[in-house]
C-alpha positions in Angstrom: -13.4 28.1 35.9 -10.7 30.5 36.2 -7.4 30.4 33.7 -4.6 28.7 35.6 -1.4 30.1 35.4 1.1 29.7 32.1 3.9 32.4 32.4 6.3 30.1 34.0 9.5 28.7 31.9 10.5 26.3 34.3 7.2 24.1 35.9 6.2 21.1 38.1 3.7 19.6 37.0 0.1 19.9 38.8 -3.2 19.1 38.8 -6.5 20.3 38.2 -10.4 18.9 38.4 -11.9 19.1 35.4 -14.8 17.4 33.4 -15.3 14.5 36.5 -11.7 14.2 36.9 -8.4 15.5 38.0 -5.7 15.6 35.8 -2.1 15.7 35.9 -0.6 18.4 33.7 2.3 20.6 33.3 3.2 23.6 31.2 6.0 25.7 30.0 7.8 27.5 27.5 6.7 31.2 26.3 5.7 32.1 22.9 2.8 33.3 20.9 2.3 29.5 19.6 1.0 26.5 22.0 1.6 22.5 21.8 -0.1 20.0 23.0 1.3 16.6 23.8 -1.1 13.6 24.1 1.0 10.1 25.2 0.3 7.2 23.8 -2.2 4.2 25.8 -0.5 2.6 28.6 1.9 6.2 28.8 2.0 9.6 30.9 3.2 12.8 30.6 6.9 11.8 31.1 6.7 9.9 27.7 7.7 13.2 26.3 10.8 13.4 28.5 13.0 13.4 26.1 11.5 16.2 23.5 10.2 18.4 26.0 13.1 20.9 26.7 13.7 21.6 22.6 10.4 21.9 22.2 9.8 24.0 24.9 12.2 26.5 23.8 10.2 27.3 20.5 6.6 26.5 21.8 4.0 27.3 25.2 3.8 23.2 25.4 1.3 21.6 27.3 1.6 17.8 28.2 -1.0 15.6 30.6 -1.9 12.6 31.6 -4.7 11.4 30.3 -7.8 10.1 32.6 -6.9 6.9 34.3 -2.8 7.2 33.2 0.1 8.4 35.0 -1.6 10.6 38.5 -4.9 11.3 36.9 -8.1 9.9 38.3 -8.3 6.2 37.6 -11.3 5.2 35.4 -13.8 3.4 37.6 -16.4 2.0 34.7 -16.2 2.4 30.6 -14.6 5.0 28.8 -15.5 6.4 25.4 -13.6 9.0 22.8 -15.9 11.6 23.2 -15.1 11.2 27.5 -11.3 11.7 26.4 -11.8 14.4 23.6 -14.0 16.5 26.1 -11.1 16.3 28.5 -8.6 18.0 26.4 -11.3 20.7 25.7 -12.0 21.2 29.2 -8.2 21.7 30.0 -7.5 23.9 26.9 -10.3 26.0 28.7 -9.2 25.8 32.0 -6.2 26.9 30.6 -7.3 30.0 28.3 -5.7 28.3 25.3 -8.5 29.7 22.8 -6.4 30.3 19.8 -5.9 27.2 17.5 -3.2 24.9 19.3 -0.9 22.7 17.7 -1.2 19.1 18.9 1.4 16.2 18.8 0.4 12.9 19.5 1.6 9.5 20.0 0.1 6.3 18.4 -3.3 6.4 20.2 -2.5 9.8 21.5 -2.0 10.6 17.8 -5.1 9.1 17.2 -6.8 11.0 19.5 -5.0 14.6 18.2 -6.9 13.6 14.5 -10.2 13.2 16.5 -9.7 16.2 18.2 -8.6 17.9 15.0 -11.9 17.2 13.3 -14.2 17.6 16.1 -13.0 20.8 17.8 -11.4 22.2 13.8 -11.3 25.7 15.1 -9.2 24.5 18.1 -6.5 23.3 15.9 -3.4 24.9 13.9 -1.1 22.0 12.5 -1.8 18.0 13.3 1.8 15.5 13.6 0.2 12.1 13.9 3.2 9.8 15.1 1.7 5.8 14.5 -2.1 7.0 14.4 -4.5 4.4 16.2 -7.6 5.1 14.8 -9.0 1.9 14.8 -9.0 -1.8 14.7 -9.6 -5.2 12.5 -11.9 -7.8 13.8 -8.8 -9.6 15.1 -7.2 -6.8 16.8 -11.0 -6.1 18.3 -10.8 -9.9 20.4 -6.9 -9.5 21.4 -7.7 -5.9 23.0 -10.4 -7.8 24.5 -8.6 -10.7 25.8 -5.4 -8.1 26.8 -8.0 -6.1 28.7 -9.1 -9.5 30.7 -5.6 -10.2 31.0 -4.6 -7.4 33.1 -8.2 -7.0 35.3 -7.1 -11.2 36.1 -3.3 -10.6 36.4 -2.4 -7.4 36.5 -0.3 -5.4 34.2 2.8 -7.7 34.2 1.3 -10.5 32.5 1.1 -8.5 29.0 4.4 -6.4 29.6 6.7 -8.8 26.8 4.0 -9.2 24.6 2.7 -5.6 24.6 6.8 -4.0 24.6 8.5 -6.5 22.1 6.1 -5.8 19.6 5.8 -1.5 20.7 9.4 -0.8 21.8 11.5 -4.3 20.0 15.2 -4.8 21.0 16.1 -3.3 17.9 15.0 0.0 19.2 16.3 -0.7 22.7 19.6 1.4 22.2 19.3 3.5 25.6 18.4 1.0 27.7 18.1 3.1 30.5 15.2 4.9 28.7 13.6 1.6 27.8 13.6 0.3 31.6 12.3 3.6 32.6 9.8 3.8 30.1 9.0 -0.3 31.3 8.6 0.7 34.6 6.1 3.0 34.0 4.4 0.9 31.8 3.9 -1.6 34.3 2.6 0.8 37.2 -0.3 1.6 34.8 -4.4 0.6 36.9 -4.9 -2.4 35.4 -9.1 -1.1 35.3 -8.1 2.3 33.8 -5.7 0.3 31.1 -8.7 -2.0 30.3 -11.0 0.1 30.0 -9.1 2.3 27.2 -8.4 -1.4 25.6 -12.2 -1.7 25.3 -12.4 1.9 23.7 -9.9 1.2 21.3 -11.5 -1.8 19.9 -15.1 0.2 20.2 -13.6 3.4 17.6 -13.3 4.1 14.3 -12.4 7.2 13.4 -12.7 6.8 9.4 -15.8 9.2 9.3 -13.0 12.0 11.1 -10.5 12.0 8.6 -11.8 13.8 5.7 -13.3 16.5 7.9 -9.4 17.6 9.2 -8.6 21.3 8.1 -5.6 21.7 9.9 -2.1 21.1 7.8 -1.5 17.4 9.4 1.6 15.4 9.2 1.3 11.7 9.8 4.6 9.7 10.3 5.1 5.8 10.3 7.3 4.3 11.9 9.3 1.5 10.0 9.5 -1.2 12.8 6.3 -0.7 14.3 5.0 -4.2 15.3 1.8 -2.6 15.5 0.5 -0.3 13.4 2.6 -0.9 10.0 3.3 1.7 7.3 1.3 0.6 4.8 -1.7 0.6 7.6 -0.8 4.3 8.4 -0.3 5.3 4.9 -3.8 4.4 4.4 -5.3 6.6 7.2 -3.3 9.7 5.4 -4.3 9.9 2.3 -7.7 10.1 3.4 -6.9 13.6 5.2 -7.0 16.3 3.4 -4.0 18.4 3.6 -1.3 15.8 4.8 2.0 15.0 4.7 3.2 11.5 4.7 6.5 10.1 5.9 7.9 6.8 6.9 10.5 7.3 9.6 13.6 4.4 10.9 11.7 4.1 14.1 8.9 2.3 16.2 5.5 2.9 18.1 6.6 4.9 20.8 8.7 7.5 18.1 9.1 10.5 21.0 11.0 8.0 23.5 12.6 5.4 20.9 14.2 8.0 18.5 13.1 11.3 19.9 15.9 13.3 18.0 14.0 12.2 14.7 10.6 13.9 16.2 12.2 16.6 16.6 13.8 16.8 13.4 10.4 16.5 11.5 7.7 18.0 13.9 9.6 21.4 14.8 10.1 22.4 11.0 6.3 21.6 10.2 4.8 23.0 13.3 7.0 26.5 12.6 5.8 26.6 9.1 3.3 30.1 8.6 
């Protein structure tokens, strides 16, 4: 495949077919450094609203919707990790990003950026893992199936007060624009796609990946996430090898709830030499 164009400051996103699919991307910035973004289950690439003109101006950034989010292809059967690692390959290659990349991921986006990180090592620079899913309990295992039931019987409303009290609370509801925005999307997700990455999730385990991560990484917690609590997270890091380990006044979605505070810890450690 040819290298799509990157020289632009200012983009629309666009897509193109890739792997089986076509995906939603957008780049810009200029630099001799590139980000990647990779949203969070349930998001798209307008999760990173918020961040994406700072970090832009220090950074070639890359952000996409993931296959079956957003205005990618919709996910017609079962989806596995390796399905959504190979995608970011393909469009790091369709791009001619073949230096190491920095990546910057979102609870399972973040998850997926450690994956990535110790799959495709020479691919990677620096790690920030905001809320890491890398895997579930037996418990979490039957509500991601039941959730995934939910929403093929229902649709994506009947989980959206379950799902955003415990991701985005009230206490972290300060722009409430933002938050019904960020809602709205939520709700628009394909109810098939969205089950079928709830079916993943309870499928992976990415405990084998951690120690095999060379790239500098910093995880963050967030301190009111419902979800994926501190201690949890803190776990996952000290199994990496080169890590950093904060816990941050924030929640699941950290890049839309308190983007200010991604910024202020993700732009010092991605600039580092």
């Amino acid at each position: 495949m040819s290298h799509l164009s990157t020289e632009c400051v200012i983009s629309k996103p666009q897509w193109v077919e890739l792997h089986g699919a076509s995906i939603r991307y957008e780049v810009a910035g200029k630099g001799p450094q590139t980000l990647v973004l990779i949203h969070e289950a349930g998001g798209t690439l307008e999760s990173w609203d918020a961040v994406w003109g700072t970090l832009t101006q220090h950074f070639r950034v890359l952000r996409y919707d993931q296959r079956g989010f957003g205005l990618s292809e919709k996910i017609g059967g079962a989806l596995s990790l390796e399905t959504v690692l190979k995608d970011l390959e393909a469009l790091l290659d369709a791009l001619g990003w073949t230096a190491p990349n920095h990546l910057l991921g979102g609870a399972l986006g973040a998850g997926f950026a450690l994956a990535f990180a110790a799959r495709y090592a020479s691919r990677v620079a620096r790690v920030v893992a905001c809320n890491p899913a890398t895997g579930v309990s037996a418990k979490g295992k039957i509500y991601l199936e039941e959730r995934a039931k939910k929403v093929l019987q229902e649709g994506m409303r009947s989980m959206v007060e379950i799902s955003l009290d415990n991701a985005y609370p009230p206490l972290l509801r300060t722009d409430l624009n933002r938050y019904e925005q960020y809602k709205g999307r939520w709700l628009s997700n394909d109810p098939q796609s969205f089950a079928a990455m709830n079916r993943m999730v309870a499928a992976m385990d990415l405990s084998a990946d951690f120690s095999r991560i060379q790239a500098p990484t910093l995880v963050i917690a967030g301190l009111h996430d419902r979800l994926r609590a501190p201690e949890e997270i803190e776990s996952v890091a000290r199994l990496i090898p080169n890590v950093c380990f904060e816990v941050l006044n924030t929640g699941h979605f950290m890049a839309v709830q308190t983007p200010q505070l991604v910024l202020d810890w993700a732009l010092p450690f991605l600039s580092k030499k």
